[in-house]
C-alpha positions as CSV (number, residue, x, y, z in Angstrom):
1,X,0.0,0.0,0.0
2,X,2.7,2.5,0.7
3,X,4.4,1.7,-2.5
4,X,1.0,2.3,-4.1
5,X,0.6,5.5,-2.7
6,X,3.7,6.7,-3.1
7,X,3.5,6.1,-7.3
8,X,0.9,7.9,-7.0
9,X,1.9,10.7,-5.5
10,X,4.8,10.9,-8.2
11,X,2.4,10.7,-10.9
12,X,0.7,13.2,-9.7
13,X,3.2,15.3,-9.5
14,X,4.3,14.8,-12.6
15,X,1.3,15.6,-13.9
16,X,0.7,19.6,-16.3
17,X,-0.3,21.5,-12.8
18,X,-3.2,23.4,-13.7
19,X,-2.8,27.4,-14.1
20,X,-4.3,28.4,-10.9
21,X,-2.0,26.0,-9.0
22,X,1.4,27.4,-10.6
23,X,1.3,30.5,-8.7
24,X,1.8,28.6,-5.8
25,X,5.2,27.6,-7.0
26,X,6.0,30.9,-9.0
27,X,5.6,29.6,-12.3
28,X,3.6,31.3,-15.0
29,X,3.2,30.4,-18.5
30,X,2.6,33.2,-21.2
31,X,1.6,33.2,-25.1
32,X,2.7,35.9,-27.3
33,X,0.5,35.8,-30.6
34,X,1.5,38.6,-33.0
35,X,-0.2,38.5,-36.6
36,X,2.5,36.9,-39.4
37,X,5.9,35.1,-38.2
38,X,7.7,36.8,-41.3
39,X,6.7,39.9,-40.3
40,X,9.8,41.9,-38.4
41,X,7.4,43.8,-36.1
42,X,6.5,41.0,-34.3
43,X,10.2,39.2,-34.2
44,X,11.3,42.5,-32.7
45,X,7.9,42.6,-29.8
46,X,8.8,38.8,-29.2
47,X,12.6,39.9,-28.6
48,X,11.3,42.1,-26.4
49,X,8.7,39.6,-24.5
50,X,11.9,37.2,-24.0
51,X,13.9,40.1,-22.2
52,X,10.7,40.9,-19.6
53,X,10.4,37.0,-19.2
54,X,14.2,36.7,-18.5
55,X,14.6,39.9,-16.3
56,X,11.5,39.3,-14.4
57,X,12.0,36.0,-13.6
58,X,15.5,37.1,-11.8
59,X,14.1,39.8,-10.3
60,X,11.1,38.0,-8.8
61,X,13.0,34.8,-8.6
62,X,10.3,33.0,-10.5
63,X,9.7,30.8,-13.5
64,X,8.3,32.3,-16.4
65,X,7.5,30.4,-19.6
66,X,6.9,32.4,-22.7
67,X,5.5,30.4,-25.4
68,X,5.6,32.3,-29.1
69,X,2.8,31.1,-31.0
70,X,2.7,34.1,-34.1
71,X,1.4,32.4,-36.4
72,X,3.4,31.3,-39.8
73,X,0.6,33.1,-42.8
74,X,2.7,31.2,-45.1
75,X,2.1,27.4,-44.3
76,X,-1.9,28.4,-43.7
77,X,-1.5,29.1,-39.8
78,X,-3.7,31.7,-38.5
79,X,-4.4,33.3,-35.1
80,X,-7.3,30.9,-34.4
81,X,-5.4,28.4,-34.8
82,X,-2.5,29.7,-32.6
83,X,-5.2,31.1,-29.3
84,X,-6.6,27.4,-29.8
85,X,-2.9,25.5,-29.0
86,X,-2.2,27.9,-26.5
87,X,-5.7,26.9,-24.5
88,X,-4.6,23.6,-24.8
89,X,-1.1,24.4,-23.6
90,X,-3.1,26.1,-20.0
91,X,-1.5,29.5,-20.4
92,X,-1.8,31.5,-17.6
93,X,-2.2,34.8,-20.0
94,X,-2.4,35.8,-23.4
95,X,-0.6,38.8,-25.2
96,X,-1.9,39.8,-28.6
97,X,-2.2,41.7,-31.9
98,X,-5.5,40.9,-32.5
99,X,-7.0,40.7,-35.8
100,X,-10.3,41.7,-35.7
101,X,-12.4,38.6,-37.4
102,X,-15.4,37.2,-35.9
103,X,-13.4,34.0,-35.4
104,X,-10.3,36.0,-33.3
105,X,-13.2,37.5,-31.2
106,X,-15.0,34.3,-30.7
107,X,-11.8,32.6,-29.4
108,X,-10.4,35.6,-27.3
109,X,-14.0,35.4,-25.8
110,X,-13.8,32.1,-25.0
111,X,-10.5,31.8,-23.4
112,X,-11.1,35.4,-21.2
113,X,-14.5,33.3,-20.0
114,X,-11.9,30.1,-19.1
115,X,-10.1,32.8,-17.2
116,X,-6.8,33.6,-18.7
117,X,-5.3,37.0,-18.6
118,X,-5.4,39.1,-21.6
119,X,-3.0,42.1,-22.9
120,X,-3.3,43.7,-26.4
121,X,-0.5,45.1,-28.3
122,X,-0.5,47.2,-31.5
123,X,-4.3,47.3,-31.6
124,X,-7.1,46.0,-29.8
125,X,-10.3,45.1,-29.5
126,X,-12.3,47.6,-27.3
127,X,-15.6,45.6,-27.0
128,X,-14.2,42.8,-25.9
129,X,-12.1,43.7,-22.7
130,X,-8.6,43.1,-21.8
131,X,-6.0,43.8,-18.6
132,X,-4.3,46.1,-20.6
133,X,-3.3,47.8,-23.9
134,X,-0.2,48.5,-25.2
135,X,-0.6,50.7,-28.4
136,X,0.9,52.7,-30.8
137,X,-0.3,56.9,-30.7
138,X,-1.0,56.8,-34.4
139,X,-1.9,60.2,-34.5
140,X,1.6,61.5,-32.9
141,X,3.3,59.1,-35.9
142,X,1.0,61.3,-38.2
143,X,1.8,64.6,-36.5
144,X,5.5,63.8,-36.2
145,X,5.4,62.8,-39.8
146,X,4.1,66.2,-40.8
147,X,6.7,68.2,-38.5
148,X,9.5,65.9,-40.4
149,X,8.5,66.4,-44.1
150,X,7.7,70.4,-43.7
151,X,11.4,70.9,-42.6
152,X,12.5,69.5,-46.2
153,X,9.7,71.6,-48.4
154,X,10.1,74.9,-49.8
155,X,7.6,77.7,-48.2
156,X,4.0,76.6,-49.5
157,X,5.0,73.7,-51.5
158,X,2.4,70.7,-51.5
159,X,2.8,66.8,-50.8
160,X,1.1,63.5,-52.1
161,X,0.1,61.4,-49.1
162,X,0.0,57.4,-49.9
163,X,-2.0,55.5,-47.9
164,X,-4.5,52.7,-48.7
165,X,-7.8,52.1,-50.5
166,X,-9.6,50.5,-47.4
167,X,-7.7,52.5,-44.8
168,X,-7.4,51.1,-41.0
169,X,-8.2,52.7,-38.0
170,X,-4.7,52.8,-37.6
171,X,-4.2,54.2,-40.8
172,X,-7.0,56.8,-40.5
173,X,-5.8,57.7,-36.5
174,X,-1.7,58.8,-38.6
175,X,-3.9,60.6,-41.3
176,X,-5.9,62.8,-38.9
177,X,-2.4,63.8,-37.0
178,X,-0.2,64.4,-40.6
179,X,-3.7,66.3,-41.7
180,X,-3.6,68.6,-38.4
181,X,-0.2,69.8,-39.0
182,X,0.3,70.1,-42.5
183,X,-3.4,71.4,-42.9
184,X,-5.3,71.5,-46.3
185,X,-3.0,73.6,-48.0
186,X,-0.2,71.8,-48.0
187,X,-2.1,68.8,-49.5
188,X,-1.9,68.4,-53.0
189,X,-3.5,64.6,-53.0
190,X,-4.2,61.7,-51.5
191,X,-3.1,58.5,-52.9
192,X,-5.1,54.9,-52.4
193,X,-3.6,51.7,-52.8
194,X,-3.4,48.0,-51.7
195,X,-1.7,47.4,-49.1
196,X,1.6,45.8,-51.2
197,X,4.2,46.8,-52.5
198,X,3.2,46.5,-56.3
199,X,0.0,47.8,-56.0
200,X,1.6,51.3,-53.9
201,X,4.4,51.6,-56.6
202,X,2.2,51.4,-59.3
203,X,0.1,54.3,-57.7
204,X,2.8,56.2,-57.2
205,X,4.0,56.3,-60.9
206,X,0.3,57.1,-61.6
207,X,0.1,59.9,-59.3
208,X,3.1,61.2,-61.0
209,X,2.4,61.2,-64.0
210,X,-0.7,62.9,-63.7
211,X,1.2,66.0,-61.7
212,X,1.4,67.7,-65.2
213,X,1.8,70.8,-63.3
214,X,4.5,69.5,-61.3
215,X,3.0,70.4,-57.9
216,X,3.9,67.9,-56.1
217,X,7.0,68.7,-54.0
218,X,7.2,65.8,-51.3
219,X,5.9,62.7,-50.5
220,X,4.3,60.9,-47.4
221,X,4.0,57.2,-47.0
222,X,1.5,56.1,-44.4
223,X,2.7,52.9,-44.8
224,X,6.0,51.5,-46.0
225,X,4.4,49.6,-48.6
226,X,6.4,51.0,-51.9
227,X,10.3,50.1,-49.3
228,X,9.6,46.4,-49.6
229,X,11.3,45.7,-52.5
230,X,14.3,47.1,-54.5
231,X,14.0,51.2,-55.7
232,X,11.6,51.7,-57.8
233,X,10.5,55.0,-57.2
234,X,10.1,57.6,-60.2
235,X,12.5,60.2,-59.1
236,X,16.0,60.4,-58.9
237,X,17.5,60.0,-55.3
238,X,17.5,63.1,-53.1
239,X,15.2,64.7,-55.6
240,X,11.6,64.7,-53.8
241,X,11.4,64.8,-50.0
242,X,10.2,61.6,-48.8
243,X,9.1,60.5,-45.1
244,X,7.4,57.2,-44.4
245,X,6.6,55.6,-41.0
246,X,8.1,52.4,-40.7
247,X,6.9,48.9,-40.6
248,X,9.9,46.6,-42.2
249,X,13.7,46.8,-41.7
250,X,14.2,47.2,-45.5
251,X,13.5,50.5,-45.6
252,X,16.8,51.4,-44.5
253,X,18.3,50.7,-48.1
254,X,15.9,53.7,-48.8
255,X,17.5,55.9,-46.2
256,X,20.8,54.8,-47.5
257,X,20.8,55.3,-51.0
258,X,18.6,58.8,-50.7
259,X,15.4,57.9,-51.6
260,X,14.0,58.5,-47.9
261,X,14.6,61.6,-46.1
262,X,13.7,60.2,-42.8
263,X,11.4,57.6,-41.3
264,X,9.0,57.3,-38.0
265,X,9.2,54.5,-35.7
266,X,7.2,52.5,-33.5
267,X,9.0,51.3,-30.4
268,X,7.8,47.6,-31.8
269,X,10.9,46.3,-29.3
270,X,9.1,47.9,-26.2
271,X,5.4,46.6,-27.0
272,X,6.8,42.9,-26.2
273,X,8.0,44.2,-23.2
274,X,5.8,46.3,-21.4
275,X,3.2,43.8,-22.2
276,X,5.0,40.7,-20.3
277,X,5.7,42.8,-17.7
278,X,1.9,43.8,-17.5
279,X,0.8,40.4,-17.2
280,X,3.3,39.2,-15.0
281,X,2.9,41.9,-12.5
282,X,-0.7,40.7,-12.4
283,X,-0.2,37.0,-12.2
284,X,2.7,37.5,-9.7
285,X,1.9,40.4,-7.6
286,X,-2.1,40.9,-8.2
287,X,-1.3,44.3,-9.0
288,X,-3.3,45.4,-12.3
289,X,-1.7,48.3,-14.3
290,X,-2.5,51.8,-13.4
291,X,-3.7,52.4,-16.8
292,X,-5.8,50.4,-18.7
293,X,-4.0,51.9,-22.3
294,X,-0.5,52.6,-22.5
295,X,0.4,55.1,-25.5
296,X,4.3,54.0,-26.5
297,X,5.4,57.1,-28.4
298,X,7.1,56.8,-32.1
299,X,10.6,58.6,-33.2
300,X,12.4,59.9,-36.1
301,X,14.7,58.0,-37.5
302,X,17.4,60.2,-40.2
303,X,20.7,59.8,-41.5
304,X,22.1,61.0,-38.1
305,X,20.9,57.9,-36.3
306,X,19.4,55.1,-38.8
307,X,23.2,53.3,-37.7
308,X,22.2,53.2,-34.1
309,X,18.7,52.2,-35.1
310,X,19.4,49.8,-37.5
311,X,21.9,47.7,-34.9
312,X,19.1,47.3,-32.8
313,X,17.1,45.6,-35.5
314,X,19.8,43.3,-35.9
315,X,19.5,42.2,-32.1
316,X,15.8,41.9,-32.3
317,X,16.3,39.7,-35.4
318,X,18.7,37.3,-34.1
């Protein structure tokens, strides 16, 4: 009987201990879900997630697990898929860039209802409530855009604005800021696209070619759409100011070779981290954030300090 009973108790404690039991011990398990795998924004928020995990866990001399499930877009993964493994997998909490799709919802729903902790980052869903948000302020990328591109115009000179033909709130939250700054008058058009690089080159050529007049003194990418693949650009470098806000590492061959003026920023580094150190100051300590949403602010990126910026890509992408 003793030998009996004590198999047992070694089963048992071999045994996944369910998520409101690890606390006990100090450990925590914590999914990071961004939207594509091949997409740098979210290699550079998990780098940052695996710093928290690793700093936290010395500081608070606990055992954090952080499990990446981002999911890959180009073997058919999606983010249902992804919040589903991690259920099975008894997170303690979920961090996520939501895509907003009935199915996301219905499965963010679900596992909030199973009682798993919930922190956004990038974007978020506001009906469906989280612990916290860590977001981007759009409209400051939009302001700080406008500021950036009227230092390299001539007095009253106009810009095309690219952005796309089914613009996100996102999108539309960086047009209301560049619009408040530069103001109707220094607007000469505004260009739709897809959201590729093709499609955004392709309008730009267009847009160009129908500036008979040549008013058109400076450009503004929303988006970094048209800096995904080689130059292709219908002006000369260093011939049209040109500021985009930033979503991919290649832009800096843009930067490099003149084509870019300057670029703003997200702190896509900082998102991973403030949000594991959200959740586990909530699973550790009980301690919920002060705030509700966090506002990370963007920066300018230029020839003076696209070096420093672009060596911390290259950590993030290790």
């Amino acid at each position: 009987m003793l030998q009996r009973l004590s198999l047992l108790a070694l089963l048992l404690w071999t045994l996944p201990l369910p998520a409101q039991n690890r606390e006990l011990l100090g450990e925590y398990k914590i999914g990071i879900v961004g939207r594509d795998q091949d997409n740098a924004i979210y290699q550079a928020a998990h780098a940052g997630a695996q710093a928290a995990t690793l700093e936290l866990s010395e500081k608070y001399s606990i055992d954090i697990e952080l499990v990446v499930f981002t999911p890959n877009k180009s073997q058919g993964a999606n983010q249902v898929t992804a919040l589903a493994e991690l259920f099975i997998e008894d997170a303690d909490g979920l961090i996520i860039s939501p895509e907003n799709t009935d199915s996301v919802r219905a499965s963010l729903e679900f596992a909030i209802q199973q009682g798993q902790e919930v922190v956004y980052f990038e974007s978020q869903l506001p009906d469906i409530p989280a612990l916290a948000s860590i977001l981007a302020d759009e409209a400051e990328a939009g302001r700080m855009v406008g500021r950036t591109i009227l230092k390299k115009l001539p007095t009253k000179a106009r810009v095309a604005i690219l952005t796309s033909t089914d613009p996100s709130p996102e999108l539309k939250q960086r047009m209301q800021g560049l619009s408040e700054v530069l103001g109707y008058r220094r607007i000469e058009t505004t260009v739709g696209c897809e959201p590729n690089y093709q499609s955004a080159i392709t309008a730009i050529i267009n847009a160009e070619k129908n500036d008979r007049n040549d008013l058109i003194k400076g450009w503004v990418f929303l988006e970094d759409w048209p800096l995904l693949g080689m130059p292709a650009l219908p002006w000369a470098p260093k011939e049209l100011p040109t500021v985009a806000i930033q979503s991919s590492p290649s832009a800096f061959m843009y930067v490099d070779q003149g084509y870019l003026d300057a670029l703003v920023v997200h702190p896509y580094y900082e998102w991973g981290y403030r949000s594991v150190e959200a959740m586990v100051e909530k699973l550790h300590k009980q301690q919920p954030p002060e705030e509700k949403i966090l506002r990370t602010l963007p920066r300018v990126v230029d020839r003076h300090n696209a070096e420093d910026y672009r060596e911390s890509w290259k950590q993030w992408l290790k």
